[in-house]
C-alpha positions in Angstrom: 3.6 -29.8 4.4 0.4 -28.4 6.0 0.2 -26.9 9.3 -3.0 -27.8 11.5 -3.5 -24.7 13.4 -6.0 -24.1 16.6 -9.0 -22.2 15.9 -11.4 -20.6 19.0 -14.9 -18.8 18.2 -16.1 -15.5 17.1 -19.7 -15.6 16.3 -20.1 -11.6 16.7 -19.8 -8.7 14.4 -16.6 -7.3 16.0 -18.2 -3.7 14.4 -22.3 -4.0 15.4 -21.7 -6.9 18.3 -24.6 -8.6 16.4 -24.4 -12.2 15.6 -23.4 -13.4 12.3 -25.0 -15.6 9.4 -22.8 -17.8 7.7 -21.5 -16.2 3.9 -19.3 -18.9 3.2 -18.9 -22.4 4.3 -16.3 -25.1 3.5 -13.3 -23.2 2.3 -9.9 -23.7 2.1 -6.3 -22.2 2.0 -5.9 -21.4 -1.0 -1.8 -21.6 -0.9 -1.8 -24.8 0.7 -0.2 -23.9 3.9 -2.9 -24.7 6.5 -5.0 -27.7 6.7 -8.6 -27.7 7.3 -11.6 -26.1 6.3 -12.5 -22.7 7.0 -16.3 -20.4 7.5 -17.1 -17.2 6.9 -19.8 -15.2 8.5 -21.6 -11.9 7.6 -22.9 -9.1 9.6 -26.6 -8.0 8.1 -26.0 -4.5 9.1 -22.6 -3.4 8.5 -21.6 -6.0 6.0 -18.2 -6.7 7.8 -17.4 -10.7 6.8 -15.2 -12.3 8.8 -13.9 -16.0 9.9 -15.6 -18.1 12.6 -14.1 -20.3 13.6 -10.4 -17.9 13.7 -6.9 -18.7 14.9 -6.1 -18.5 17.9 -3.2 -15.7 19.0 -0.6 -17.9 19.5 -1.6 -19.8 15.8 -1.7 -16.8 13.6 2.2 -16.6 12.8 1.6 -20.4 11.3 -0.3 -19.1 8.9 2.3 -17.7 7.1 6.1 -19.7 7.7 6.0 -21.5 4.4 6.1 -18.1 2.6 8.0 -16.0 4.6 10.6 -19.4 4.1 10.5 -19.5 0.6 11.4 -15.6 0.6 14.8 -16.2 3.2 15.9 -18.9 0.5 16.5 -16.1 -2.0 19.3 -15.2 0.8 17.9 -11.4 0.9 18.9 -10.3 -2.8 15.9 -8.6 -5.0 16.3 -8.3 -8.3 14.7 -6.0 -10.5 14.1 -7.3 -14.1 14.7 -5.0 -17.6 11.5 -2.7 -18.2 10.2 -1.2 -21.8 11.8 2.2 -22.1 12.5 1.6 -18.0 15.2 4.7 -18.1 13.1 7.0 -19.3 10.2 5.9 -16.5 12.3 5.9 -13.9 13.3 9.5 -14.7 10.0 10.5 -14.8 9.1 9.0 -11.9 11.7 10.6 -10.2 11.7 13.8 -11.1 7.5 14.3 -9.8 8.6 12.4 -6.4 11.3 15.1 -6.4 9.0 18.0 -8.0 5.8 16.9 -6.5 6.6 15.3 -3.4 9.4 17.2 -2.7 12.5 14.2 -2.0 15.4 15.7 -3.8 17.5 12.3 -3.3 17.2 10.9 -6.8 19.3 13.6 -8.6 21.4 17.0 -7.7 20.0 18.7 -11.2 16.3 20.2 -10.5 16.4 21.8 -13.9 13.2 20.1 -14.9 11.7 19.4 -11.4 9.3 22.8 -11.5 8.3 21.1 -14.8 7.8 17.6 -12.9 5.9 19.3 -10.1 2.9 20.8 -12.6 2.8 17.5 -13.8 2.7 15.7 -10.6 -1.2 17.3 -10.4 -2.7 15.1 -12.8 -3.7 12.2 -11.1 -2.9 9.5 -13.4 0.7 10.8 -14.0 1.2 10.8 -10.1 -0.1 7.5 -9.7 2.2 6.0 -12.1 5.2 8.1 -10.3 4.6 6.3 -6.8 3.3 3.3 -8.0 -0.4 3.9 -7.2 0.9 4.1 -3.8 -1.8 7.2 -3.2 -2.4 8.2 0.2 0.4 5.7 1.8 3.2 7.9 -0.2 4.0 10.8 1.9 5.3 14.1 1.3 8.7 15.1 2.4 8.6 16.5 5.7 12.4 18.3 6.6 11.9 17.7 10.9 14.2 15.0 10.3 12.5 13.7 13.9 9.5 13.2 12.0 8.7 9.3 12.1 7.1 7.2 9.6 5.8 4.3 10.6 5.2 1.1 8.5 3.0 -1.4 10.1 3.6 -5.1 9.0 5.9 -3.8 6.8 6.8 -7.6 6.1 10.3 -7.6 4.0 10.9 -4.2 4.1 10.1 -3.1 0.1 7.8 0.2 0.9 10.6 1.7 3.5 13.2 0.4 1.5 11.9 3.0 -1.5 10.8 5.4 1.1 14.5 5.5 2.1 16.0 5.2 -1.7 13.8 8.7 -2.1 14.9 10.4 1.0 13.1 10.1 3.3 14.9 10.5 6.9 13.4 8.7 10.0 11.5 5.4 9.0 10.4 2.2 10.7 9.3 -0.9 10.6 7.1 -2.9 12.8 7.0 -6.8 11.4 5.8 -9.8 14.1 6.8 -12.2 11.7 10.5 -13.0 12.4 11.6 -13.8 8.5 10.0 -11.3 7.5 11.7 -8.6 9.7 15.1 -10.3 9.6 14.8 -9.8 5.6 13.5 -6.2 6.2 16.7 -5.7 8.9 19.2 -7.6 5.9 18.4 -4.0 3.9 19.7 -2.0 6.9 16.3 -0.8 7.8 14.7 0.1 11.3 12.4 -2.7 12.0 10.4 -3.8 15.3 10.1 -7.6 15.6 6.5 -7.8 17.2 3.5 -6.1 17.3 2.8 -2.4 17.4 1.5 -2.5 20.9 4.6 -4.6 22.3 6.6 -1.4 20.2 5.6 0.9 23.4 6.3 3.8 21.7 6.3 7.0 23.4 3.1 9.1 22.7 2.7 11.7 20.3 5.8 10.2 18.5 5.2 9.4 14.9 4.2 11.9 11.7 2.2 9.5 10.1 1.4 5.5 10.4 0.7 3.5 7.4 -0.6 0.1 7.2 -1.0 -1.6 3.6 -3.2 -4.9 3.6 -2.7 -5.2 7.5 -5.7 -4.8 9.3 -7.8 -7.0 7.7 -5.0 -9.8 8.9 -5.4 -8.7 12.9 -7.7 -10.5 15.7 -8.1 -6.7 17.4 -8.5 -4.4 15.1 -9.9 -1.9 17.2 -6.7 -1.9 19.4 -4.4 -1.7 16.8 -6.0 1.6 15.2 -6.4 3.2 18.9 -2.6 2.2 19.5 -2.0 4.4 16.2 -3.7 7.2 17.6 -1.8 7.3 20.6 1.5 7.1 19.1 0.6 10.0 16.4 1.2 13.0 16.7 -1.2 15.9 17.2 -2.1 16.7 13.0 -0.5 13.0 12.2 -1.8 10.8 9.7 -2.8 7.3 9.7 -3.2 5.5 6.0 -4.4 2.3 5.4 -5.3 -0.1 2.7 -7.7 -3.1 3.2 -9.7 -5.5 0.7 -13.8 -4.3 0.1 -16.1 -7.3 0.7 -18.7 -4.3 -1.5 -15.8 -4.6 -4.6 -16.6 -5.6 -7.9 -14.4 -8.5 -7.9 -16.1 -10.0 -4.8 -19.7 -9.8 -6.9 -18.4 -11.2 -9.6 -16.3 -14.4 -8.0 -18.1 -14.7 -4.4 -16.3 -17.5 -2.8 -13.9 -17.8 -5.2 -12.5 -14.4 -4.8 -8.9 -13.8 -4.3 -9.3 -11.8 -1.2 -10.8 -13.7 0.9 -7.9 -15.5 1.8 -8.6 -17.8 4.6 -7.1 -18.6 7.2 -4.7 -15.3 6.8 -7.5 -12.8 6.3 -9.8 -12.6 9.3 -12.2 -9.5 9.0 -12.9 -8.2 5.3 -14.6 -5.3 5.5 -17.4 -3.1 3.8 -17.2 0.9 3.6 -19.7 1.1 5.8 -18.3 -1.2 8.8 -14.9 1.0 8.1 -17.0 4.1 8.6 -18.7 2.7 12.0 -15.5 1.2 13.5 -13.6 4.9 13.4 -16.8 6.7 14.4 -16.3 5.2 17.6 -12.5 6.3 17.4 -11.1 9.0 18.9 -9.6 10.0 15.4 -10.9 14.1 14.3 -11.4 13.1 11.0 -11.3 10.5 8.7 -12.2 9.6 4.9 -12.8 6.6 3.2 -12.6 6.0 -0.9 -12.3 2.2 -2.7 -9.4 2.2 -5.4 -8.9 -0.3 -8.5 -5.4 -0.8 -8.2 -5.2 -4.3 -7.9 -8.3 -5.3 -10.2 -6.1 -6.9 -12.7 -4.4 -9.3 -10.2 -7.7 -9.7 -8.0 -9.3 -11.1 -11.6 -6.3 -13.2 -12.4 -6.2 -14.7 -8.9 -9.8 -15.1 -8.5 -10.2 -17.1 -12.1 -7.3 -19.4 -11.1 -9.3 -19.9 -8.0 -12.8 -20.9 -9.7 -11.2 -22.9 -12.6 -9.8 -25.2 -9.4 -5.9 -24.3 -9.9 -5.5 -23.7 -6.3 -1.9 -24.6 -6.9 -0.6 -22.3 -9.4 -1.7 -19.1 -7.6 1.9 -18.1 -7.0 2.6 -18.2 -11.1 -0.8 -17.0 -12.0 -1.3 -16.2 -15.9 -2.6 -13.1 -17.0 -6.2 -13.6 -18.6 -7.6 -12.1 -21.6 -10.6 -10.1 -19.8 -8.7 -8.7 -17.3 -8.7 -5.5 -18.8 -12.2 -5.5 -19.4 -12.9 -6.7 -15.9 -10.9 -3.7 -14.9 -12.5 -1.3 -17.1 -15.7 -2.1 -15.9 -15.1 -1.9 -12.0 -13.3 1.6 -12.5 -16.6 2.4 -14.8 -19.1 1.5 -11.7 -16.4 3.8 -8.8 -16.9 6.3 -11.3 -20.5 6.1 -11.4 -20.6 6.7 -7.5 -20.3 3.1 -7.0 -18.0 1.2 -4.1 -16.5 -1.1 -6.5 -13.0 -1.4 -6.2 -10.9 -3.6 -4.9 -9.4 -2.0 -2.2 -10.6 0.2 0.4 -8.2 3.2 1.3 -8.8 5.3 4.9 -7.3 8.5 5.7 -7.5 9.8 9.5 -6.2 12.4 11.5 -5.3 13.0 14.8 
């Protein structure tokens, strides 16, 4: 059944504080959870898009109950289906997290892992290892009072293979009660709120991730500057987020998987990324756009203009997704911001 959520205004760039021009008018969920219909607005200067009318605090969590229900009906058990040659993978993997990364959890025999290591410096290989995890993945760090931090860490999978590799001292923050009851089912450390009702102590946490979070947050602003207060001195912040500049978004406009409304309320550009944390008190930060999820984003985003707005939770792979992903990889390596994803690092 669909929810009907309250909305409130936002006709200003949250980035530039100018007002915005409408993108995108008439949309809808594209799940199916929330009723209504939905506008998106562009800055002209910093290109952030984002959704005017929004949800109101108190509406946000609505946005996402029927999901988060269908996910307590599988009572909390995950099941990992049979792999081509999926042994031999998960050795490899292994052995560069331990090599590489340095988590000697998977095995008591380091033979090989020197081996592992050298190979953990190609790129490709390493990606495959952590599950083109990049920047989120960190190294093994032996304080064992060293703190990772998953923001919205929703059911718990990232710490759950955080933990499985060794690493010591993790939590979750999750507002979503399902979610974090799943994530708590798994024995893990988990926050039921917001990072700012956490209160943790300053200078507390080694590094703070947050995977396809922001761009679902009505402060954004407060939520990064609550990282940097909680990080320590040297700490790393990593987040993920979809480009409104990507590829995908040229190629599908409206139709594009990521715009996501109601749940996704800013999308932002490199460039509105790059002012937001200049006005930060962070002492350095980069910015890159990946292609990790080009495959998906195409088959999504073709369900999406072909009208099957209600298969998009058993989407079919399409033929030119490999093309599609060729070709955005292509223009990021020809200097351009394709891909799908933005990924920031910053430091404290």
């Amino acid at each position: 059944m669909q929810k009907i959520i309250k909305t409130g205004p936002f006709p200003d760039c949250m980035v530039c504080g100018r007002p915005g021009a409408e993108k995108y008018g008439d949309l809808s969920d594209r799940f199916g959870l929330v009723k209504g219909r939905f506008i998106l607005k562009e800055c002209s200067s910093c290109g952030l898009l984002w959704l005017d009318p929004r949800p109101v605090s108190s509406a946000v969590m609505d946005c996402y109950d029927e999901y988060y229900a269908e996910e307590e009906a599988k009572n909390g058990v995950f099941i990992s289906s049979k792999r081509f040659l999926g042994g031999f993978r998960d050795a490899f993997r292994e052995g560069i997290i331990c090599g590489y990364y340095g988590y000697r959890n998977f095995h008591n025999k380091h033979r090989f892992c020197g081996l592992y290591g050298f190979l953990g410096h190609v790129p490709l290989l390493r990606a495959k290892a952590i599950y083109e995890l990049g920047g989120l993945f960190p190294f093994f760090n032996p304080d064992p009072g060293a703190l990772f931090l998953d923001v919205g860490c929703g059911k718990g999978d990232f710490l759950d293979f955080l933990r499985n590799a060794g690493c010591p001292n993790l939590m979750g923050i999750e507002p979503h009660f399902v979610a974090a009851g799943l994530a708590e089912k798994r024995g893990l450390k988990v926050f039921k709120g917001t990072l700012e009702e956490a209160k943790l102590p300053d200078s507390s946490v080694a590094q703070v991730t947050m995977n396809h979070v922001v761009e679902h947050l009505l402060s954004p602003a407060f939520t990064l500057q609550e990282c940097w207060r909680i990080l320590k001195p040297g700490g790393k912040l990593v987040l993920r987020t979809p480009n409104v500049k990507s590829f995908g978004h040229k190629v599908f406009h409206k139709h594009w998987m990521a715009l996501d409304p109601p749940r996704h309320i800013f999308i932002f550009s490199p460039l509105s990324l790059n002012i937001l944390f200049g006005k930060l008190p962070f002492n350095k930060f980069s910015i890159k756009t990946i292609t990790r999820s080009a495959r998906n984003n195409y088959n999504a985003s073709k369900s999406i203009s072909e009208g099957n707005k209600d298969n998009l939770k058993n989407i079919l792979p399409r033929k030119r997704r490999y093309f599609f992903a060729f070709m955005e990889w292509l223009g990021c390596r020809f200097g351009k911001d394709w891909g799908e994803d933005i990924e920031l690092t910053a430091e404290k």
